[in-house]
TITOR-837954 format. One record per residue (C-alpha): residue number from 0; residue in three letters; x, y, z. Coordinates in Angstrom, 1 decimal, m for minus. Each point is the difference from the previous one (the first is absolute). Layout:
// TITOR-837954
(r NUM 'ALA' (X Y Z))
...
//
This chain:
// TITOR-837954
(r 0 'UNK' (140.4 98.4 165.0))
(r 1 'UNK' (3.5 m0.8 m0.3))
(r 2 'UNK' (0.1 m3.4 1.9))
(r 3 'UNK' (m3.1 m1.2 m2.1))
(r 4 'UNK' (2.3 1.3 m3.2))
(r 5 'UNK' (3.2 m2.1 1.3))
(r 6 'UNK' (m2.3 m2.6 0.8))
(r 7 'UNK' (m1.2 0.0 m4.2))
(r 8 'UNK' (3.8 0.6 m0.9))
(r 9 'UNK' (1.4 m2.9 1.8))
(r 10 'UNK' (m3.2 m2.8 m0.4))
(r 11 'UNK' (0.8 1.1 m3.9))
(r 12 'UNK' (3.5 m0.3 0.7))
(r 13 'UNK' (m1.0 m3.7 1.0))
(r 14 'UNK' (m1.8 m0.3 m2.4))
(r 15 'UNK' (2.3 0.3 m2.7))
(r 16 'UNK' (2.7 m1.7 1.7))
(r 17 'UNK' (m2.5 m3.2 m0.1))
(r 18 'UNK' (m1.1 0.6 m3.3))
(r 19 'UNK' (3.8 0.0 m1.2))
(r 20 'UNK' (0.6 m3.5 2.0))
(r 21 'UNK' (m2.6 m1.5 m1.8))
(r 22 'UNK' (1.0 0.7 m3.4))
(r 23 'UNK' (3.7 m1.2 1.1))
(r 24 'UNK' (m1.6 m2.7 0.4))
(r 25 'UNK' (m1.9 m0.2 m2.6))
(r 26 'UNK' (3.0 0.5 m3.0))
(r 27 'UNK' (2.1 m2.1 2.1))
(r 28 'UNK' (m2.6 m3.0 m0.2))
(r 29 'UNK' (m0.5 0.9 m3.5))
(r 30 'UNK' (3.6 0.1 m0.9))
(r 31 'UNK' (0.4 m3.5 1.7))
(r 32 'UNK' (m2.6 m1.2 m2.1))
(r 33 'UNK' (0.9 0.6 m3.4))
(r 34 'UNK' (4.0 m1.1 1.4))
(r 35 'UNK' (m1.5 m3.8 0.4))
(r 36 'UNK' (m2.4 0.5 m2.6))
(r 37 'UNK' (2.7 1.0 m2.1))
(r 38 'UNK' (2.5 m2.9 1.3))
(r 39 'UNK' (m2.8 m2.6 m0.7))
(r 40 'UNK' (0.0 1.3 m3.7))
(r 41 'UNK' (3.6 m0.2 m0.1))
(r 42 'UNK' (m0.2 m3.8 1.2))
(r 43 'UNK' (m2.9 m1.1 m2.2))
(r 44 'UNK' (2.3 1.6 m3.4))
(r 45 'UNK' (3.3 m2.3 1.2))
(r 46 'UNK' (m2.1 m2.9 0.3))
(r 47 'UNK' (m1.4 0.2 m3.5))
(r 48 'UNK' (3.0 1.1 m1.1))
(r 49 'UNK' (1.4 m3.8 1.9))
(r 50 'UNK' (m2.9 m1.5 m1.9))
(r 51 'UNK' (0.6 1.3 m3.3))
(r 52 'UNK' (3.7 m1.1 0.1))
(r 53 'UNK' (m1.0 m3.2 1.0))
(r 54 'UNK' (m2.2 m0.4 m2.2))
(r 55 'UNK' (2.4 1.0 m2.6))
(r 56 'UNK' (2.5 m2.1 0.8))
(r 57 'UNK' (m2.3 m3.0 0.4))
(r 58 'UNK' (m1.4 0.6 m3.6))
(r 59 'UNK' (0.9 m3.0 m3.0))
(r 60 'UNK' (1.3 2.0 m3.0))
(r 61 'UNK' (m3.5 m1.1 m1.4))
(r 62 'UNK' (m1.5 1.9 2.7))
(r 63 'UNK' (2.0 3.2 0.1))
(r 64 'UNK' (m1.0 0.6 m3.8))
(r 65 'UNK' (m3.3 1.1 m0.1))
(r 66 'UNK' (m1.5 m0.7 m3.5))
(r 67 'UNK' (m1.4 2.7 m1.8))
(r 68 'UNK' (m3.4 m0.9 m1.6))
(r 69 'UNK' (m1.1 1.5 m3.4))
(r 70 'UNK' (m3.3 1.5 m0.4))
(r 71 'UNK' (m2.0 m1.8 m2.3))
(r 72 'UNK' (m0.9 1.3 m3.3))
(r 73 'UNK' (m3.7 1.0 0.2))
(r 74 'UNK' (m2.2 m1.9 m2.5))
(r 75 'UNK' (m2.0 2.1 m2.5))
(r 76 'UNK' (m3.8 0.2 0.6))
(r 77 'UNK' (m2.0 m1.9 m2.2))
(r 78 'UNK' (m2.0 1.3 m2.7))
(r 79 'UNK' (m3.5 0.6 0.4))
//
């Protein structure tokens, strides 16, 4: 009874030791993933950023004044 007892103890033993690899593996694939996902962001922001400021910069003084449009004044209904 004991062997078949050391025999459960160490093929749970195993067990867990290959369970704990795989989520090692898991978080550190994870952890890579949102690291490039999160550099990608980071490069997609400065190149708007580039695009804003050139943009900017490339604007007449025309263009960089955006005119502001008033609303009409609403027409009364006609009578009936």
């Amino acid at each position: 009874m004991s062997e078949a007892n050391d025999t459960f103890n160490q093929m749970m033993s195993n067990l867990q030791g290959v369970g704990r690899t795989w989520a090692t593996h898991g978080l550190t694939v994870g952890k890579s993933a949102l690291e490039a996902g999160a550099e990608t962001l980071k490069n997609t922001a400065e190149f708007l950023d580039n695009v804003s400021d050139r943009l900017a910069r490339e604007a007449t003084p025309e263009e960089a004044e955006v005119p502001v449009e008033e609303p009409a004044a609403e027409e009364p209904a006609p009578e009936k």
